[in-house]
N, C-alpha and C positions, 0 to 999 in steps of 0.2 A: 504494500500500500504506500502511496506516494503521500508526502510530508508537504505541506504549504511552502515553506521554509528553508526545499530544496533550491539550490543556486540554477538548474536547469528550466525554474519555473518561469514562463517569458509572461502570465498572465497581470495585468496590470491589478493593485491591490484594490480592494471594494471602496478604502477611501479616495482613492487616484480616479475611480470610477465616479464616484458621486463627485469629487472636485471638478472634472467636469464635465456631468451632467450640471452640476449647479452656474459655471460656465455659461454653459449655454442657453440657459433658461435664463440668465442674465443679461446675452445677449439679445433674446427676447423682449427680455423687458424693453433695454434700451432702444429695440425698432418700436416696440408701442408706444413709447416715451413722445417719440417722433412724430413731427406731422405725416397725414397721411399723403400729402404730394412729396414727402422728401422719401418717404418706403419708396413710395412707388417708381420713385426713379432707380431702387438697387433691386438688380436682379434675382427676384425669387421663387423659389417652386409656387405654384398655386393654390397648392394645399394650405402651405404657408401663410402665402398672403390672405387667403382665406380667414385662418385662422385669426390671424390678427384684426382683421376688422368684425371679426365678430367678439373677440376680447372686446374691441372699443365699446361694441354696443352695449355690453352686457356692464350692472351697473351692482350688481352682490356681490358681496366680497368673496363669497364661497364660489361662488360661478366664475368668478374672475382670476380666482386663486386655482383653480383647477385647470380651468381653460392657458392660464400660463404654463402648466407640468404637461399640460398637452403642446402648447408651443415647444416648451423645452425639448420634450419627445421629438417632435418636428424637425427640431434644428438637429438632431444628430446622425439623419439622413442628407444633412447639407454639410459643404465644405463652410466653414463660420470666415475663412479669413476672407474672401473678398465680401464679406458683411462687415467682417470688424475692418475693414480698410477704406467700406466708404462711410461708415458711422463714423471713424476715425478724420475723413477728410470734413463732414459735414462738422464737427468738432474745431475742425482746424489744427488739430493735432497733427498731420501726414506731414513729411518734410516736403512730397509735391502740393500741398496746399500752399504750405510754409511761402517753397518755393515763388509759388505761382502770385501770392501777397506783395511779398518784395518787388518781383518784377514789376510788378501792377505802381509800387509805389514808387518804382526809379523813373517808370513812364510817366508819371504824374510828376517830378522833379524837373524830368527834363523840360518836359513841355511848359513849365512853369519861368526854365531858365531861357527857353529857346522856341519863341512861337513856331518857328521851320518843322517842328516836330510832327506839327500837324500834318505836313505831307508825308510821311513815313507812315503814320497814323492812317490817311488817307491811302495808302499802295496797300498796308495789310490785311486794312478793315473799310473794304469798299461802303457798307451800308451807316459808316459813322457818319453824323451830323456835325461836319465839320464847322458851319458858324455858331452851333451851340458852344462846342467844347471851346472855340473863339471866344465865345462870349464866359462862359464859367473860370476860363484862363484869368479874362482883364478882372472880372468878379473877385475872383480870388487873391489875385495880387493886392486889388484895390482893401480888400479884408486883411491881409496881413498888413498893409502899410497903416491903416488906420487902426489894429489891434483890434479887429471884429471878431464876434465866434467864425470860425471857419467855415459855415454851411457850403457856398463855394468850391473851395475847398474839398468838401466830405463829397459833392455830387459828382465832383470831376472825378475822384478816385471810383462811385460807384460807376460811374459811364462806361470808363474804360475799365473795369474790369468784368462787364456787364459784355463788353464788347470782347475781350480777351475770354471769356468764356462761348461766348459762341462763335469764336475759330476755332476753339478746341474739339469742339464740338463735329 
């Protein structure tokens, strides 16, 4: 009779099991956490998604408490890391989020230091509103030189990053 405890045993321990199962029922959580247009945009079985919008609806804590051990069960027919990777980017946590922030706020530098930017702006992102971002420029400038809140400012970097998301796309 074989021993638990033998060195050849490759079975992962029952608490290694429940660590995570508990994992990923917490990854659950975190998609129900989430609006339902930002699920929607990570790829998941339909069973799955299923699930969760019927968590949403349901409003007992015992129906709700259950229906998440059935998410968890769910999730362990799915790979979790490109879930935990776009949870992760929706967070801002990803170094390509990170990334992609900076860029966004070097391009809002430049254009700040150097109206010409606009045409570069203009060559990679044909559908930008090149006399707006004109105008949010002079706004913005006009905001720092008088010590104003930055609204300006905050909309220029929303534009173009608004626009730097659908090239990526």
């Amino acid at each position: 009779m074989e021993h638990l405890d033998e060195p050849n045993d490759t079975r992962p321990s029952k608490s290694q099991l429940k660590r995570e199962m508990d994992a990923l029922q917490s990854l659950g959580e975190q998609l129900l956490a989430m609006s339902a247009e930002r699920v929607a945009r990570i790829a998941l079985p339909e069973s799955l998604a299923e699930a969760l919008r019927e968590a949403r609806r349901l409003t007992k804590h015992e129906a709700k408490r259950r229906q998440m051990q059935y998410i968890g069960r769910l999730m362990r027919d799915v790979d979790p890391a490109p879930i935990q990777a776009a949870l992760d980017e929706f967070h801002g946590i990803s170094a390509a989020a990170n990334a992609r922030h900076h860029a966004v706020e070097r391009l809002r530098e430049q254009l700040l230091a150097d109206e010409s930017v606009l045409g570069k702006i203009a060559e990679k992102h044909r559908s930008a509103d090149l006399q707006h971002l004109r105008q949010l420029r002079r706004n913005a400038l006009k905001e720092q030189a008088a010590g104003k809140p930055p609204r300006a400012f905050r909309e220029l970097f929303r534009i173009l990053r608004s626009l730097e998301e659908s090239h990526d796309d």
